[in-house]
C-alpha positions as CSV (number, residue, x, y, z in Angstrom):
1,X,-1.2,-19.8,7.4
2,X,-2.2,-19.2,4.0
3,X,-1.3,-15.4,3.9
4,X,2.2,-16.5,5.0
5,X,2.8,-18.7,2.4
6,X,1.3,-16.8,-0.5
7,X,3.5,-13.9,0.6
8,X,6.7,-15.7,0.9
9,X,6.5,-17.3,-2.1
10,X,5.6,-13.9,-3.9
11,X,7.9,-12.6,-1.3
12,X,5.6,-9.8,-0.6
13,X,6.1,-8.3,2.6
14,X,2.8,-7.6,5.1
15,X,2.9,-5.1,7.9
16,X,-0.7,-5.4,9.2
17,X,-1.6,-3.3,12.4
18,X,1.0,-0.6,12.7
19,X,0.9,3.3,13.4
20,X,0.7,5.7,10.3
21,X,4.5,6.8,11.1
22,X,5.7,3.2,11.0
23,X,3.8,2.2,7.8
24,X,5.9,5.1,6.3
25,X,8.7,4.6,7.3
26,X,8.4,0.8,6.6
27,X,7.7,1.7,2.6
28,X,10.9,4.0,2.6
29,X,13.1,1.4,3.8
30,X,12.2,-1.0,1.3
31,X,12.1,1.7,-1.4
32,X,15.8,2.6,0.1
33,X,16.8,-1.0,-0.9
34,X,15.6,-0.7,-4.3
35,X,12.1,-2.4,-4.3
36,X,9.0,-0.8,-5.7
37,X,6.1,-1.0,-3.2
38,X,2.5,-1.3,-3.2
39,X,0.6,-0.1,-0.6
40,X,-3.0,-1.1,0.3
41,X,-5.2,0.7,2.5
42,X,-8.9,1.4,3.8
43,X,-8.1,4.3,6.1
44,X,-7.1,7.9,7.1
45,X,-3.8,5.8,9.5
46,X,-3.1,4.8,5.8
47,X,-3.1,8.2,3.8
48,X,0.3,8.9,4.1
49,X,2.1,5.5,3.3
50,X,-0.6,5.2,0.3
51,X,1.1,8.3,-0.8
52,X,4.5,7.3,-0.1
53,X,4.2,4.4,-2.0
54,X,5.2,3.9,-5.5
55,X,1.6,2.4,-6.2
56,X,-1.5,2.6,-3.9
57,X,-4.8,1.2,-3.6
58,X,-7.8,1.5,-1.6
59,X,-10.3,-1.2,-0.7
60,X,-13.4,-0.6,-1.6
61,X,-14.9,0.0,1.9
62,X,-12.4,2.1,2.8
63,X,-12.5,6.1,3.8
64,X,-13.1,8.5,1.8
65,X,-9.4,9.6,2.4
66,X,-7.9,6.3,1.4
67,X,-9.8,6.5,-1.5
68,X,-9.0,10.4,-2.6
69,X,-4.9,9.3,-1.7
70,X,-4.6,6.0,-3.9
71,X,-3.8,5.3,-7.0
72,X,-6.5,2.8,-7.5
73,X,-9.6,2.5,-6.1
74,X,-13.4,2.0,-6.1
75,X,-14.9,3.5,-9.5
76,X,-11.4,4.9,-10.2
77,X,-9.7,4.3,-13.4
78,X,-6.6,4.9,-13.4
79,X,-3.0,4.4,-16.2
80,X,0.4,3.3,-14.8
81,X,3.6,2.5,-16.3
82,X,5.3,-0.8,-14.9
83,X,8.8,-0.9,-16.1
């Protein structure tokens, strides 16, 4: 109940529990529509759509493939422009 509120009212959108291919193709659609998208993952399903996006991050228990793909991560420092 929580998580839906705090994400409507940020309107952030969650897609929890999905095959690598749909994560993909889930931050592409948004990015088609013009939104900027952040991705956060803790596993090798979520390599590719932590690369897709336009900024990633990897939990801190995650894989040592989520964390080599993100932006951001455990003991990572890392710059970024937001515009």
């Amino acid at each position: 109940m929580l998580l839906q509120y705090v994400s409507a009212s940020l309107r952030i959108t969650v897609v929890a529990s999905a095959l690598p291919e749909t994560k993909v193709a889930h931050v592409k659609w948004l990015q088609k529509k013009g939104h900027r998208v952040l991705m956060i993952g803790d596993g090798v399903n979520d390599a590719a759509a932590l690369a897709t996006s336009d900024l990633s991050i990897a939990m801190g228990t995650g894989t040592d493939t989520a964390i080599a793909t993100a932006d951001l991560g455990p003991h990572q420092e890392a710059t970024f422009q937001c515009d």
